[in-house]
C-alpha positions as CSV (number, residue, x, y, z in Angstrom):
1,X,13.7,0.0,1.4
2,X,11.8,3.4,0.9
3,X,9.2,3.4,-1.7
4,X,7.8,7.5,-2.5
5,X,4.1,7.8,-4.1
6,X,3.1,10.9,-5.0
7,X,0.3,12.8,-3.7
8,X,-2.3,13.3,-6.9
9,X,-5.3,14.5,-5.4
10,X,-7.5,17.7,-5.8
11,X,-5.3,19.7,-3.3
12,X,-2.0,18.4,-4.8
13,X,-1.1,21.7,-6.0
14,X,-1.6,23.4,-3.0
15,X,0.5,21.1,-0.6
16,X,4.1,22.7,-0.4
17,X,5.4,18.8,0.7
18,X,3.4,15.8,-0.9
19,X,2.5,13.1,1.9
20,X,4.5,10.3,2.2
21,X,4.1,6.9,3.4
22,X,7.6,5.4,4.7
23,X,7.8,1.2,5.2
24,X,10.1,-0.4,7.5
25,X,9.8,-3.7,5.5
26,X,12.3,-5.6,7.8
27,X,9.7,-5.3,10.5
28,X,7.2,-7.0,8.8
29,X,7.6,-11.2,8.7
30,X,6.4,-11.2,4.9
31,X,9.2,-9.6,3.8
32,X,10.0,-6.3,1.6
33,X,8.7,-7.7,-1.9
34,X,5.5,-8.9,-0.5
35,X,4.7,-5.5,1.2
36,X,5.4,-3.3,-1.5
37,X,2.5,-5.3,-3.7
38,X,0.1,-5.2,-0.8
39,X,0.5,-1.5,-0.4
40,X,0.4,-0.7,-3.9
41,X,-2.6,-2.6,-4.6
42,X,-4.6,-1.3,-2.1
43,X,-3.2,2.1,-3.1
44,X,-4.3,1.2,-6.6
45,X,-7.9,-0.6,-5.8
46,X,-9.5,1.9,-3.5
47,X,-12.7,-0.3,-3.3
48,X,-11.2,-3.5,-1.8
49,X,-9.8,-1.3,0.9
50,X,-12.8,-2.8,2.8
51,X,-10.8,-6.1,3.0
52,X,-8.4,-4.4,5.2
53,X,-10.8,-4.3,8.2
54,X,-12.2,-7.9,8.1
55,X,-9.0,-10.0,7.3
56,X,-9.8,-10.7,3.8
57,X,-6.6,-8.9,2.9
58,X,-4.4,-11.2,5.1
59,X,-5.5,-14.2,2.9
60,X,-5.3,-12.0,-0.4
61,X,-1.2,-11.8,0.6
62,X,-1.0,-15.4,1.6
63,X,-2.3,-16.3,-1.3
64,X,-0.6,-14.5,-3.7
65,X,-3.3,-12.4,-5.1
66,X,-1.8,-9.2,-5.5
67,X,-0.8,-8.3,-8.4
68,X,-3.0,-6.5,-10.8
């Protein structure tokens, strides 16, 4: 599973190839479905990216919490 997010930042229309970010979801336990909701909220919610460094994120999967 490949998931492509677009670039939209100040310098997008300066960048001849847009950044990608490329998942191998079968190496992660959690699954593919799982991943794809944590990477897109915390693509989405800039300030809870805080909760990636103290383990609050690991229980915001477990639990579900995800979706926005």
């Amino acid at each position: 599973m490949t998931i492509d997010r677009h670039y939209r930042g100040p310098f997008s229309g300066v960048l001849k190839s847009p950044p990608a970010i490329v998942a191998k979801a079968d190496q992660f336990e959690v699954g593919a479905v799982p991943l794809y909701w944590f990477l897109r909220y915390y693509l989405e919610h800039p300030d809870d990216r805080r909760e990636l460094a103290d383990g609050r994120a690991v229980g915001r999967l477990l639990r579900g919490e995800l979706v926005s």
